[in-house]
C-alpha positions as CSV (number, residue, x, y, z in Angstrom):
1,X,-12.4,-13.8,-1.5
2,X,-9.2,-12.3,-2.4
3,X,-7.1,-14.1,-4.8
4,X,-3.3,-14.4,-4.4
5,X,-0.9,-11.1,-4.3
6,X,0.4,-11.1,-8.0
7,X,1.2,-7.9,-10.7
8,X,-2.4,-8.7,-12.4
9,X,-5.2,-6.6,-11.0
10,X,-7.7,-9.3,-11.8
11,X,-6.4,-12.1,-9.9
12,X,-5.6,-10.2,-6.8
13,X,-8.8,-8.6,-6.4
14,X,-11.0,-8.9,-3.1
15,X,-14.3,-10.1,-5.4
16,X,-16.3,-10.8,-2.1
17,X,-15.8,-6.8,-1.3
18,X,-16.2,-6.0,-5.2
19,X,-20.0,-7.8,-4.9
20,X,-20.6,-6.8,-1.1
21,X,-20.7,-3.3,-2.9
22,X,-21.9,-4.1,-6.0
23,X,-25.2,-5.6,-4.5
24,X,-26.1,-4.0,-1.0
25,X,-28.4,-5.5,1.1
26,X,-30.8,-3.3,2.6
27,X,-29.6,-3.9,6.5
28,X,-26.5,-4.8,7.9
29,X,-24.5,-6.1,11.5
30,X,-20.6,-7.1,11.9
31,X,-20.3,-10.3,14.4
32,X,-17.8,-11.1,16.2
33,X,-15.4,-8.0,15.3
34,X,-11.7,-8.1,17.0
35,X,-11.8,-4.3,18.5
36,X,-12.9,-2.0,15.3
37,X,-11.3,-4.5,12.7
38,X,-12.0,-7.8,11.1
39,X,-15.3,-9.3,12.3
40,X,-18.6,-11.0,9.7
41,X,-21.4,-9.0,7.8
42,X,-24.5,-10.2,8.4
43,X,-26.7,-9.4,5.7
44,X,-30.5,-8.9,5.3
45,X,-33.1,-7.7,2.5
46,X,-36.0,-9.3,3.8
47,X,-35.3,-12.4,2.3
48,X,-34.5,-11.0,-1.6
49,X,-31.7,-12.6,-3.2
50,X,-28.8,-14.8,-1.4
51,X,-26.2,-12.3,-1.4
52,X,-28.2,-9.8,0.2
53,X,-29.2,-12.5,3.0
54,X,-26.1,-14.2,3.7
55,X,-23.0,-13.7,5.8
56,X,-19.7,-12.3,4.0
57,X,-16.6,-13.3,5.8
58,X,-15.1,-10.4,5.7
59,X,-12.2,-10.4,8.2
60,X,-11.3,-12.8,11.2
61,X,-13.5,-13.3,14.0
62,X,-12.2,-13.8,18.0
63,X,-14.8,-16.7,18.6
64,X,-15.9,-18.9,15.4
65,X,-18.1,-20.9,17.1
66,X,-19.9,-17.5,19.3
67,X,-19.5,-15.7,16.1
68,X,-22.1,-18.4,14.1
69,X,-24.1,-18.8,16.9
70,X,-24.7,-15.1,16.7
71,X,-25.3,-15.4,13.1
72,X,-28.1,-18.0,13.6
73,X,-30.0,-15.5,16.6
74,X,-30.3,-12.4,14.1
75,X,-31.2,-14.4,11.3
76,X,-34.0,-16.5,13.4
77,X,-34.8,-12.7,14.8
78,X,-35.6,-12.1,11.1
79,X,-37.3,-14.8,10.0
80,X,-34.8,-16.3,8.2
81,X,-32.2,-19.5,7.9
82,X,-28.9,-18.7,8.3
83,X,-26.8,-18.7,5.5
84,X,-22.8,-18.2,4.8
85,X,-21.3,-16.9,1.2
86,X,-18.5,-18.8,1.6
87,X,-15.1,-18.5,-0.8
88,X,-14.0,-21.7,-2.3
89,X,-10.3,-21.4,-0.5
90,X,-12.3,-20.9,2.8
91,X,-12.2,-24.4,4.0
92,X,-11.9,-24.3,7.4
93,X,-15.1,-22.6,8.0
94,X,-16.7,-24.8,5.3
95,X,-15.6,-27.6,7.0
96,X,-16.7,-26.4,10.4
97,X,-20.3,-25.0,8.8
98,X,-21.2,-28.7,7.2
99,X,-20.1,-30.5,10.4
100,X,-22.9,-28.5,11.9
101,X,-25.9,-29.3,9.8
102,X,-25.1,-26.5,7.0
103,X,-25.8,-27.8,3.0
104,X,-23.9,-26.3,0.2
105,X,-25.3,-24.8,-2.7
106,X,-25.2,-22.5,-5.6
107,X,-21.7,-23.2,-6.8
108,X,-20.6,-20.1,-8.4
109,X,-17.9,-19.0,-10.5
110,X,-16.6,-15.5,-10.5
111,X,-15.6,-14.2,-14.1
112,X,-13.3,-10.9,-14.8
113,X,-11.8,-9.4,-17.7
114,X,-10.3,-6.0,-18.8
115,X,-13.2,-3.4,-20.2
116,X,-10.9,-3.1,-23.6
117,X,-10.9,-6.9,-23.8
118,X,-14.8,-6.7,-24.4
119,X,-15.5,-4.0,-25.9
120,X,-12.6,-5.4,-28.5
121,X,-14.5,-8.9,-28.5
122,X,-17.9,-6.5,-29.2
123,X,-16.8,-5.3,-32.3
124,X,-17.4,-7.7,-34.6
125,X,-20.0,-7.1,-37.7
126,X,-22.4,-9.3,-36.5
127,X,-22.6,-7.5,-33.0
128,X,-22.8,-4.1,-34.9
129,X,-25.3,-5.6,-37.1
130,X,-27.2,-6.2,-34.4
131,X,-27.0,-3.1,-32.5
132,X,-28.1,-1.2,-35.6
133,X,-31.3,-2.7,-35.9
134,X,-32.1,-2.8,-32.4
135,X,-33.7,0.0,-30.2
136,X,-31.6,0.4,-27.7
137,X,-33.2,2.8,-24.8
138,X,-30.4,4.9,-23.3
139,X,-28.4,4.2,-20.6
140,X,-29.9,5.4,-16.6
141,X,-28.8,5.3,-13.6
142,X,-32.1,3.2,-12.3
143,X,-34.1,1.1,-13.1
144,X,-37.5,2.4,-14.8
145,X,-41.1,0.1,-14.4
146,X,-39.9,-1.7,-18.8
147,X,-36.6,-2.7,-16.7
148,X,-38.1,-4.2,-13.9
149,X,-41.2,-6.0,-15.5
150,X,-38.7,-8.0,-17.6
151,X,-36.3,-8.1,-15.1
152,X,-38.5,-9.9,-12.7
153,X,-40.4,-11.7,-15.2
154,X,-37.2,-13.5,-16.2
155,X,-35.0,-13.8,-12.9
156,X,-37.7,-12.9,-10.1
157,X,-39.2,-15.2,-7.2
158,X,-42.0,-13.4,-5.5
159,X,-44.5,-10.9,-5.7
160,X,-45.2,-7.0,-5.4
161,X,-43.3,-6.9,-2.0
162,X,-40.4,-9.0,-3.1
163,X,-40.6,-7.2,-6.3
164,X,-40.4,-3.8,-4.5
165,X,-37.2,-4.7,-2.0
166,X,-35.4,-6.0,-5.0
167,X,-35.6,-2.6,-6.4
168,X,-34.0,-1.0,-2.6
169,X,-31.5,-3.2,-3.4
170,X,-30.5,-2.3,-6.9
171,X,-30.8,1.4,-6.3
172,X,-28.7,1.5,-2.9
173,X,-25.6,1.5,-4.9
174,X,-24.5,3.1,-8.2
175,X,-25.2,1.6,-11.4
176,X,-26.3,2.1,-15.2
177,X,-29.1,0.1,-16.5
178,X,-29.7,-0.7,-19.8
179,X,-32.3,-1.8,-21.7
180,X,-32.7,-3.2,-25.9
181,X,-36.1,-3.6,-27.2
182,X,-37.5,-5.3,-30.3
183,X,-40.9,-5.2,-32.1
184,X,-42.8,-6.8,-29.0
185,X,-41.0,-4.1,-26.1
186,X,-38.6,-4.6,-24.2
187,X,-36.2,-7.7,-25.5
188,X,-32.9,-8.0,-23.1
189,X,-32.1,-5.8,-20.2
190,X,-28.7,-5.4,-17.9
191,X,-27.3,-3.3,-14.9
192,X,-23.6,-2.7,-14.3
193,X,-22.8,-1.8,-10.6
194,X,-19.7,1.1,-10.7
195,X,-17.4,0.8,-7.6
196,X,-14.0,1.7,-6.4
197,X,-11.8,-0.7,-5.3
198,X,-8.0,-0.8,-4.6
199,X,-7.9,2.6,-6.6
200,X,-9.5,1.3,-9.8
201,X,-13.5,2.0,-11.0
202,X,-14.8,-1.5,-11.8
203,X,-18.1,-2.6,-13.2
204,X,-19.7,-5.2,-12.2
205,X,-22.6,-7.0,-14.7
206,X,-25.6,-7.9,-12.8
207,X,-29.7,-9.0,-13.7
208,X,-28.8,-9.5,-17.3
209,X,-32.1,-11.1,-18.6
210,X,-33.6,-11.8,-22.1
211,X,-37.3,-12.1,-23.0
212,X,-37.7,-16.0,-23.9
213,X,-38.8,-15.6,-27.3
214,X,-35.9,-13.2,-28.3
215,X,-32.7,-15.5,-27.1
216,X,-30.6,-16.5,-29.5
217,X,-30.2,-12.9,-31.2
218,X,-27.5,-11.0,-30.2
219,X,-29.8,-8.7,-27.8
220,X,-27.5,-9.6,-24.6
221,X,-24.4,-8.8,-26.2
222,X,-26.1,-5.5,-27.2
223,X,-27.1,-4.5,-24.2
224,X,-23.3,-5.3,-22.9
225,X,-22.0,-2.7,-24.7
226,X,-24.3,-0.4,-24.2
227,X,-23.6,-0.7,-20.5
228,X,-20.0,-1.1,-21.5
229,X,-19.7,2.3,-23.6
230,X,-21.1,3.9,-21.0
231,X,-19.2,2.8,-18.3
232,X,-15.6,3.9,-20.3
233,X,-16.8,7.0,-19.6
234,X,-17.3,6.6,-16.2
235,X,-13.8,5.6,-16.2
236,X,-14.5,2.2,-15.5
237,X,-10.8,0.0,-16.6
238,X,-12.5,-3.9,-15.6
239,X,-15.4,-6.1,-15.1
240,X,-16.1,-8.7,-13.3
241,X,-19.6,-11.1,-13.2
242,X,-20.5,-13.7,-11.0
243,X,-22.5,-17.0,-13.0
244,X,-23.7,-20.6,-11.5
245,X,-21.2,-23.5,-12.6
246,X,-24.1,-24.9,-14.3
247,X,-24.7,-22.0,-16.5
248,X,-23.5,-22.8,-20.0
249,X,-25.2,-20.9,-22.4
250,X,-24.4,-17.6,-20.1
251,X,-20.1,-19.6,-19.7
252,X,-20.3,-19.9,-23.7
253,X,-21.6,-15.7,-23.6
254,X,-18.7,-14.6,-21.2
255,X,-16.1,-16.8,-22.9
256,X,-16.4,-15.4,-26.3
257,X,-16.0,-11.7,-24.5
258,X,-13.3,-12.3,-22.8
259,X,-13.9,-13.0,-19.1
260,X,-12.0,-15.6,-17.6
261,X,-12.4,-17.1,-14.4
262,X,-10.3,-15.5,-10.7
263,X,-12.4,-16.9,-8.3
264,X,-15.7,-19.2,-6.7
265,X,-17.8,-19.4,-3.8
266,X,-20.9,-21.5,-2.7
267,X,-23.5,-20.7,-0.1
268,X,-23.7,-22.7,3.3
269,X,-27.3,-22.8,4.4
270,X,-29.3,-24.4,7.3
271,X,-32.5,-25.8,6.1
272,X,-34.0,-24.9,9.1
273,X,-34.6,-21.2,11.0
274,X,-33.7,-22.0,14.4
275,X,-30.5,-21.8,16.1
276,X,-28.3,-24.6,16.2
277,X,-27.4,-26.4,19.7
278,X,-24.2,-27.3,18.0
279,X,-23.0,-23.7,18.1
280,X,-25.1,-22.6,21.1
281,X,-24.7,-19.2,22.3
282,X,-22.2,-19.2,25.1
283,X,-21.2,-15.4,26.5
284,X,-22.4,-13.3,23.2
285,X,-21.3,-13.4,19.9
286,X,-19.1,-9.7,20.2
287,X,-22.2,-7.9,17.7
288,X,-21.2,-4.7,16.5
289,X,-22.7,-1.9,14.2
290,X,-25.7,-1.7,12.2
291,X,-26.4,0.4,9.4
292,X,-29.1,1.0,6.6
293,X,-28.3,0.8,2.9
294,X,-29.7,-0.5,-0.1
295,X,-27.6,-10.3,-6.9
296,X,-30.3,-12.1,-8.5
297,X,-33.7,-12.6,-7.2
298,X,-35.0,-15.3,-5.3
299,X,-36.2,-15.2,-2.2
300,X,-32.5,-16.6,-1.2
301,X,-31.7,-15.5,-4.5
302,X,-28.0,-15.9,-6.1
C-alpha cells in the first residue's frame, strides 16, 4: 500500500508496512517468496482482529494462484478462513480473489497528517478546557487491567482468551497508551504504535475508545494529545490512523485535526475454512520463514 513516489512524506508512504508494524500478529509465514525477496505474510493471532489474521501483500509472488492456495492450507491448518488485506490500487489480485469465491468487506480509509498539524488543531480553549478538568492518567508504555476493561468493553468480541491474545498483540510492538478518566473511572482511552519507517518515527493511533455515557465531551481529543505530547518527545514527526468508510462521527474527529486521507484497503475473505478447488494446490506454494511476535478487536477484527 504504497502511494505514488512524490516530495510529500505522507503520500508516499508504505501504510500497509506502517500497520504490519504497528499491529503485529502474534505468528507469521512468507508464501510464495522469489528467492529471499518479495513473497506474502500470512498472519495469525488466533483469530483476534483482521489485520492480525489476514495476508499482507507485501511483495510479488512467483506463482499467484500456488501462492493463495498456500494461503488457504495454513489458515485451514489453523482453524481459520482465509482472508487478504488487500490495497484499493491492488486490483488484479482483487479481481482474481472475487472470481474465486472471496467477499469484500471492511472498506477502510487510511488517514495521515503531520504531528504539528494536530497538536496545532489541539490547541484550542475548548480542548484545554477540557484537559484541565479531566484526570488524565500518565502516559505507559502498556496497557494496565483500567485500559483494557474499557478497551474491550467498547471495541472487544470475545472472552478471557480472546481478551488475553489481544493484549500479545498490543504489547509485541512499541507503543504509549493513554488513558482520561471522569467521575465514574475510566472515560476515553488510546494507544499510539511508535515505528520507523523510511527514516522517520511515526505514530500510529490505534483502540481509541470512549465509555458510552461520556461521548460527546472532548475526552477523545484529550486523550490524543496526551498520546500526542508524548510522542514529540519520542521524536515522532507524523501520524497516521486507519477508520471504516462508514465511520462518521470518528471522519468528523480526524477532520477537524487535521488528517487527511493517502490511502484505502478492504479485506477479501472466504466465508468458508476450507481450501478452495479453484486454487488447488499444484507443486507447493514456495512457504518460507516463520517467526513469533506479538488493529481492533473482533475475532476477524479490523
Amino acid at each position: 500500500m504504497r502511494s505514488p513516489q512524490t516530495s510529500d512524506p505522507l503520500v508516499s508512504a508504505d501504510y500497509a508496512a506502517l500497520a504490519d508494524a504497528g499491529w503485529p500478529a502474534l505468528e507469521r509465514r512468507t508464501i510464495g517468496a522469489e528467492g529471499r525477496s518479495g513473497g506474502w505474510i500470512a498472519r495469525y493471532a488466533h483469530g483476534v482482529t483482521q489485520r492480525a489474521n489476514s495476508v499482507y501483500a507485501a511483495g510479488r509472488v512467483a506463482h499467484e494462484r500456488e501462492a493463495i492456495a498456500a494461503v488457504e492450507h495454513w489458515y485451514a491448518e489453523h482453524g481459520l478462513p482465509s482472508m487478504f488485506q488487500l490495497a484499493d490500487d491492488d486490483e488484479e489480485l482483487l479481481s482474481v480473489l472475487l472470481a474465486g469465491g472471496y467477499v469484500a468487506r471492511s472498506e477502510t480509509l487510511v488517514l495521515a497528517a503531520e504531528a504539528s498539524t494536530v497538536t496545532a488543531a489541539l490547541a484550542t480553549a475548548d480542548d484545554r478546557e477540557v484537559r484541565d478538568n479531566a484526570a488524565i492518567v500518565p502516559t505507559s508504555d502498556e496497557p494496565d487491567d483500567e485500559w483494557l476493561d474499557l478497551w474491550w468493553g467498547v471495541d472487544g468480541r470475545g472472552g478471557e482468551s480472546e481478551r488475553a491474545w489481544a493484549r500479545e498483540i498490543l504489547v509485541g510492538g512499541r507503543a504509549l497508551y493513554a488513558t482520561v478518566r471522569d467521575a465514574q473511572g475510566a472515560a476515553s482511552v488510546g494507544r499510539l504504535a511508535l515505528v520507523d519507517h523510511d527514516g522517520a518515527r511515526w505514530g500510529g493511533l490505534y483502540a481509541l475508545a470512549t465509555r458510552a455515557d461520556a461521548r460527546g465531551r472532548g475526552h477523545a481529543r484529550a486523550v490524543i494529545a496526551s498520546l500526542l505530547a508524548h510522542a514529540v518527545e519520542h521524536g515522532v514527526s507524523a501520524l497516521w490512523l486507519q477508520v471504516t468508510a462508514t465511520n462518521d462521527a470518528a471522519r468528523r474527529l480526524y477532520d477537524g485535526l487535521g488528517f487527511r486521507q493517502v490511502a484505502g484497503y478492504r479485506y477479501l475473505l472466504r466465508e468458508t475454512g476450507a481450501p478452495s478447488t479453484r486454487f488447488a494446490r499444484s507443486g507447493g506454494g514456495d512457504e518460507t520463514g516463520r517467526s513469533g511476535g506479538g488493529d481492533e478487536s473482533d475475532r476477524s477484527g479490523r
